[in-house]
N, C-alpha and C positions, 0 to 999 in steps of 0.2 A: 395813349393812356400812360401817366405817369408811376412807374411801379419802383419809387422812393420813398426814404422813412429813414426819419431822424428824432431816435429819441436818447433819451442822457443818463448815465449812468457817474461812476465814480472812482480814481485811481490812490492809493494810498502810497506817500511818498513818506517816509521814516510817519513820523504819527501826524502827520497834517492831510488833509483830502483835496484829491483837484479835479473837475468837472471834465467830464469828457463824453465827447459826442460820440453815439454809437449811431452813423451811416450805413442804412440797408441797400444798397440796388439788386435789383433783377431785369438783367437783357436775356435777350436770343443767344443761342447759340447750344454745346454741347454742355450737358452739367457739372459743374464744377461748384465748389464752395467754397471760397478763400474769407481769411481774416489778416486784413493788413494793418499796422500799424504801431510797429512796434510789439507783437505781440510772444510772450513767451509761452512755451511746452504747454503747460496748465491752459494756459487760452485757447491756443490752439487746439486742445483736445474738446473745448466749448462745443465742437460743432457735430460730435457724437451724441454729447449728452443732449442737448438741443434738437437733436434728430429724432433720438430714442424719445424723447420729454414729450416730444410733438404728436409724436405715433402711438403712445401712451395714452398720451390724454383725446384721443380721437380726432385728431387734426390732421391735414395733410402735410408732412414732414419735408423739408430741404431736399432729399433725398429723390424724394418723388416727381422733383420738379426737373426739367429735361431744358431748364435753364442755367444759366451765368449767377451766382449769386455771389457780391461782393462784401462785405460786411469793412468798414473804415474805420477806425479808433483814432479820433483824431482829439487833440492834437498830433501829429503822426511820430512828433520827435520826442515824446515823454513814453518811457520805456512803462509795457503796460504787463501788469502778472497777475496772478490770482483766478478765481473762480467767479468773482461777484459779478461779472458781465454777463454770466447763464441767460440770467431775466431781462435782461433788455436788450440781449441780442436776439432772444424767442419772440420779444413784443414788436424790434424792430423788422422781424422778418416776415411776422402777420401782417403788420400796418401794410409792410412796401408788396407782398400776395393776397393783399385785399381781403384777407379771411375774417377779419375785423373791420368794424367799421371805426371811420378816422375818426383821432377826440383830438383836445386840446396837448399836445406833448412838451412843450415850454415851462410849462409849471409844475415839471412831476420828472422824480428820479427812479431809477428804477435797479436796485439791489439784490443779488443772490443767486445761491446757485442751485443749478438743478438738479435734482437726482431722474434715474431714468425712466424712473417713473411715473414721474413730473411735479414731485416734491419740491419744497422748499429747504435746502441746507445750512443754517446759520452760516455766518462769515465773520472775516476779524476787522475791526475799524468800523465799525456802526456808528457810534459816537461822533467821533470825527468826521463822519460823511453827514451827520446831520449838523454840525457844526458849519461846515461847509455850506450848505444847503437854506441856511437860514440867512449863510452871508452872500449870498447868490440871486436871493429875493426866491425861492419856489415856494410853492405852497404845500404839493404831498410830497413825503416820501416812502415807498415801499420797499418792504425789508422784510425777511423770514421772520414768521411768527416768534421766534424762540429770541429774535435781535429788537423786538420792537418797544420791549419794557428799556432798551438803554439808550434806544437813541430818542424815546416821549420824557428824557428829562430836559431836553431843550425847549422850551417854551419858543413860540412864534411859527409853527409848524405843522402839519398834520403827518400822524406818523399812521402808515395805516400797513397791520401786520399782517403778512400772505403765507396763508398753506398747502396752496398749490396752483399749478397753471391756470386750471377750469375756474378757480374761483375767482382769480384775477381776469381773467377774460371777461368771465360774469358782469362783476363790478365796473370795467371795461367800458363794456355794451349796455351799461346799465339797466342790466334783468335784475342783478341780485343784488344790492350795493353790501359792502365791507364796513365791519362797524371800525372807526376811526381806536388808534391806542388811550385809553385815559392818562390823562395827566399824571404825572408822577411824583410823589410827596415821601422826600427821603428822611428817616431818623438816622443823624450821625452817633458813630458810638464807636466807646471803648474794644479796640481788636481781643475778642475771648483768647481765654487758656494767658493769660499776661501775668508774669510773679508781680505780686503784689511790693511795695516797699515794708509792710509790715513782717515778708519770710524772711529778709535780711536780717540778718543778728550781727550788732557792733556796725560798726563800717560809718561813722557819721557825720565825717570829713567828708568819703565818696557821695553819700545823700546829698549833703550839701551842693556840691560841685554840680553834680547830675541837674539839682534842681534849678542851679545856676544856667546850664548846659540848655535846658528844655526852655526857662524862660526866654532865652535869647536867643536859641537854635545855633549854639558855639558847637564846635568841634572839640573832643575830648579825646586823650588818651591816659589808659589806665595802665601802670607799671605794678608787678609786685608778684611776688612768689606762687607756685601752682597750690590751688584751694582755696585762694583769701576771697573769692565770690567776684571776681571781674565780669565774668560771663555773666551770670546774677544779677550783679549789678545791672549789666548792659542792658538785658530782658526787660530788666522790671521798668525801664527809661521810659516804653511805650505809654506804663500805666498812669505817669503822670502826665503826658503830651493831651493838649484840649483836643478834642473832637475836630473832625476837616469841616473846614467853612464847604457851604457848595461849589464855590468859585475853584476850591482847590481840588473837592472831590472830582468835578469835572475834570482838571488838568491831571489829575492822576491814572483815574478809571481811561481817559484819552490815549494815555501811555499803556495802561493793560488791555483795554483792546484792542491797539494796532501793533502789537505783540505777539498777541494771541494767548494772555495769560490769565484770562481772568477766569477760565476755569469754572465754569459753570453758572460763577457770580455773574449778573446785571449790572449791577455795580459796586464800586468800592465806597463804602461809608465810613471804615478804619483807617488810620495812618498804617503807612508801608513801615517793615522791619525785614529787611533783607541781611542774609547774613551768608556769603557766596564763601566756597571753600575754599583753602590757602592756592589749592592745585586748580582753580578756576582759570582762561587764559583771559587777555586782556580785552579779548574780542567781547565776550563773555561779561565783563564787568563794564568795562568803560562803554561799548557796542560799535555797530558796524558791522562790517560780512558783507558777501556779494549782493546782497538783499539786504540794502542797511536796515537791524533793527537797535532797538534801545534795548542800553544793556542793564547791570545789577544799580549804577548807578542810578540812572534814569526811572528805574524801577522804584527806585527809594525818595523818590521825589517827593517833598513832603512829610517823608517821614526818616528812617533810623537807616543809616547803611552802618554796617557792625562788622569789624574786620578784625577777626579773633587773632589771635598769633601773628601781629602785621609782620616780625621779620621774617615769617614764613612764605612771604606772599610773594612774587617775581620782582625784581625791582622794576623793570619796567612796566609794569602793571601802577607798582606806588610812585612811582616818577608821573605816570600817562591822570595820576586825580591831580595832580595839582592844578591847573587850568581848571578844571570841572571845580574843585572847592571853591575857587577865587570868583570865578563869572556865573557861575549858579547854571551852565551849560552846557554840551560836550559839542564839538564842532567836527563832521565826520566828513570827510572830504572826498569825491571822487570823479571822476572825470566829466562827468557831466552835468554833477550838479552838487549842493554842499550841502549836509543836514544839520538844521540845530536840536538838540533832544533838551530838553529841560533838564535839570540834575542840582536841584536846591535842594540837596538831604543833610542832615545832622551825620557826620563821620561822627563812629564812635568805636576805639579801637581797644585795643588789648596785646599785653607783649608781656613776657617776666624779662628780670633783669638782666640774664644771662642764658646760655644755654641748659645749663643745669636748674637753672632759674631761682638759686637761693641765693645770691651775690648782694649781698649787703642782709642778708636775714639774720638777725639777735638770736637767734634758737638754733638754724640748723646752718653748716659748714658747707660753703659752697666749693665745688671740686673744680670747676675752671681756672684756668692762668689768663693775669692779667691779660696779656694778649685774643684770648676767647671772646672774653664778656668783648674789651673794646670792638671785634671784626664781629661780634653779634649786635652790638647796639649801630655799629656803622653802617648796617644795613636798612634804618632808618634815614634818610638822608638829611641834612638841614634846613634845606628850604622847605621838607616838606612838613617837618616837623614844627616850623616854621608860622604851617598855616594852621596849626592845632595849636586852637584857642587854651586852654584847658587841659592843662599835664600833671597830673596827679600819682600819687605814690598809695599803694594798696596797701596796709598792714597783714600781717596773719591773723583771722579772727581769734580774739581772748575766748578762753573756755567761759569764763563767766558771763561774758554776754552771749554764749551758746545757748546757755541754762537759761535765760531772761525770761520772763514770759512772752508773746507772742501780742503786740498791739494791735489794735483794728483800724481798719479805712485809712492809715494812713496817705495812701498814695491817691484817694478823692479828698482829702484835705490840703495837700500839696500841688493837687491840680488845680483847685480854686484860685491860688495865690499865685499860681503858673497865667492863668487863665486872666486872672487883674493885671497882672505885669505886661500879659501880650497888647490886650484892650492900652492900656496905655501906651505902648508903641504903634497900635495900628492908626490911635487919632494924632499921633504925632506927625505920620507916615503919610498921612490921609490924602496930603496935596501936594507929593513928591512925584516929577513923573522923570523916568519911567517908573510904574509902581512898586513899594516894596513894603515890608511889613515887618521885622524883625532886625532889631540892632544888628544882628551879625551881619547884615547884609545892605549896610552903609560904607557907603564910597568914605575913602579919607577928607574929600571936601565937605562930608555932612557932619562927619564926625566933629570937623575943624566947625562947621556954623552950628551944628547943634547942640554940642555936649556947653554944660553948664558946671563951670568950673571956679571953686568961691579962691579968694588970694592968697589963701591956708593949704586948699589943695593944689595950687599949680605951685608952688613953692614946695610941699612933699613932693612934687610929681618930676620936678628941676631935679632934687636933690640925688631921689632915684634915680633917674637917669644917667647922673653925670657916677654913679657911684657901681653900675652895670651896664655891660653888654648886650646892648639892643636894638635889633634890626629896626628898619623904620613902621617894618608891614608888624615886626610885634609891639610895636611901640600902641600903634591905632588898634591892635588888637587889647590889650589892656582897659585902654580906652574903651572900648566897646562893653568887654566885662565891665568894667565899672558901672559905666552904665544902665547894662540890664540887672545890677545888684540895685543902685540908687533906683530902680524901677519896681525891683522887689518889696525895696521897703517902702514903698510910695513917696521917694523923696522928690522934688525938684531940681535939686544941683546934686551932681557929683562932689559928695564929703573925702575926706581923708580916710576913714574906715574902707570909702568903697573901693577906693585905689590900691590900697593898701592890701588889701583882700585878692583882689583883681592881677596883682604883680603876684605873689604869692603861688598863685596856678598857674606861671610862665615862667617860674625857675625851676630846674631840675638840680638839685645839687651835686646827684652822681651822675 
């Protein structure tokens, strides 16, 4: 009699999922219960809770058996961690002790951990495992009741939610069947508690910018003395950003649950606004750790990374975004294997001009020596400064427009026109592969075949150049602004106003 069983389960490698065979045998001999394959602490300790689950739920337990019982995670050479093998090391163990009668085990994954009682415990990476799972060809997947509203937003699959051993048995041996997860129908929407653009008072240079900034997903930084509303600013950025397509809520919500950040939520239908403290380490932002996870970056995927006080931040922390800005990715390296984490967010920073941070303010005397301000601004480096589309100078808000009165909706009538600017980048974009969607995120070869440029504007566009200092990456950066400006006004070609504007946000005068 053969007492084998191979059923399949799932390992979570930074945020992507890989298929793994969970092998039961039971021989003769003295009893013993090993789990090989790569397995860490957490796993290893599976074969308690497994024990207790079994003996719980009215089964005869591992434990009981006065045989050899080997449990295989194979691939054997992909390092394996976590909890979520509880369940289909328990189902693999019934199959190969015949306590169950055999089914089909080919088209069915099997997720989660057990409590001792023979519970179901959520787990992180749910999403991902059905993402997986749909590209693998199966048909069920079972997952703790509490994981099963996030991984039925993948269409082509049966997700069917479990709350305990006996029930999965049940359904199993088909006494009781499991009603399948309904389909899932998401309303994308504006992230609550967001400053509106109508709390700002004055500042209408920064609105501008920002709204430049949202259309085209540039990178911005804000200079200007402590109070003029940087931070304010930065906030209210969210309220103008359109709503996540599904495409991207997916690649997002994928990053928060193999995290383990989503926090109670199912899924994410808001853009991300990550805003990590200056004392944050690099591990922390960028990511990585023994257990590579994604970091603040990655986090912000899609949506707002806000780095308030950037000369406060480590430099090599501000060294370690530059790659991450440029390739829209973080590349985490380690000896076995390499992870890519997604990381196409909107930088949007914040710094005053000096230490004392009134170094050029008309009203109040700044108390630094020349030598301050420059070893406090030089902790911005060049290149990286470089890759900040969008460099603006904050004023101190006028009392008068303190006093103004208070206007309504502006910031869903700025997203409308945000919202028409993108639509025309995405049908421009539409048949570009590898896929992209937002001017900021054109290679210099697209820029060179796509921007539309009349003989008036490559002529202003000569003159400035030969008349300023500019690298080549900000040279295609201007370019890019212009463009999502000629986008804003629904133009066809890149004018002279739009250049013109576009250079304007890439000098720094002090």
């Amino acid at each position: 009699m053969k007492n084998f069983s191979r059923v399949y389960s799932a390992e979570l490698e930074g945020i992507e999922a890989k298929l793994i065979e969970v092998e039961t045998d039971i021989n003769v001999g003295l009893h013993s219960f090993n789990i090989v394959g790569l397995a860490d602490k957490a796993l290893n300790e599976a074969k308690e809770r497994v024990n207790a689950a079994l003996k719980n739920s009215n089964i005869k337990p591992p434990n009981r058996e006065n045989r050899r019982i080997t449990v295989n995670l194979a691939p054997a050479d992909i390092k394996k961690a976590g909890s979520q093998y509880d369940l289909a090391i328990a189902i693999g163990y019934l199959l190969a002790s015949r306590q169950i009668k055999e089914f089909e085990t080919r088209n069915k994954i099997f997720i989660g951990e057990l409590s001792l009682e023979g519970n179901l415990r959520p787990v992180n990476g749910v999403l991902a495992i059905a993402l997986m799972a749909k590209k693998e060809n199966f048909e069920y997947l079972f997952v703790p009741a509490e994981n099963a509203f996030e991984a039925a937003i993948i269409k082509g699959i049966k997700i069917i939610p479990v709350s305990n051993l006996v029930q999965l048995i049940n359904h199993l041996e088909e006494r009781e069947l499991m009603n399948e997860q309904d389909p899932v129908e998401l309303n994308f929407e504006i992230a609550d508690h967001v400053i509106d653009f109508s709390e700002i008072k004055g500042q209408e240079n920064a609105k501008r910018a920002l709204m430049i900034a949202a259309a085209g997903a540039h990178n911005i930084l804000m200079v200007g003395s402590p109070g003029g509303g940087k931070t304010m600013l930065a906030q209210s950025l969210i309220s103008i950003l359109p709503p996540l397509s599904l495409s991207e809520a997916i690649e997002v919500t994928q990053i928060y649950s193999s995290s383990g950040s989503l926090k109670g939520n199912s899924f994410l239908t808001a853009r991300p606004f990550r805003s990590p403290h200056h004392t944050a380490s690099a591990i922390a932002v960028v990511g990585g750790g023994a257990n590579p996870k994604p970091g603040e970056i990655s986090l912000a995927h899609r949506g707002v990374l806000f780095l308030d006080e950037l000369p406060e931040f480590r430099r090599d922390l501000l060294e370690a975004l530059r790659q991450p800005i440029e390739s829209g990715y973080v590349c985490v390296s380690r000896v076995k294997n390499v992870l890519n984490f997604p990381a196409r967010f909107m930088l949007v920073s914040a710094m005053n001009p000096c230490p004392c941070g009134f170094y050029g303010d008309p009203d109040k005397h700044c108390q630094c020596s020349a030598y301050e301000v420059f070893r406090y601004q030089k902790k911005i480096s060049g290149p990286l400064l470089d890759r900040i589309d969008i460099q603006i100078e904050i004023p101190r808000t006028k009392i008068e427009d303190l006093t103004k009165k208070k206007e309504e909706n502006i910031s869903s009538e700025i997203r409308k026109k945000i919202v028409k600017a993108r639509k025309i980048q995405e049908e421009r974009f539409k048949n570009i592969k590898p896929k992209i969607y937002l001017n900021s995120e054109m290679s210099s070869k697209m820029v060179d075949e796509i921007l539309n440029l009349d003989i008036e504007a490559q002529e202003f566009l000569k003159n400035m150049l030969d008349k300023s200092f500019i690298s080549a990456r900000g040279y295609y950066r201007i370019l890019k602004i212009a463009r999502t400006i000629a986008d804003l006004e629904d133009s066809e070609n890149v004018l002279v106003p739009h250049l013109s504007e576009a250079f304007q946000y890439r000098i720094r005068e002090k």
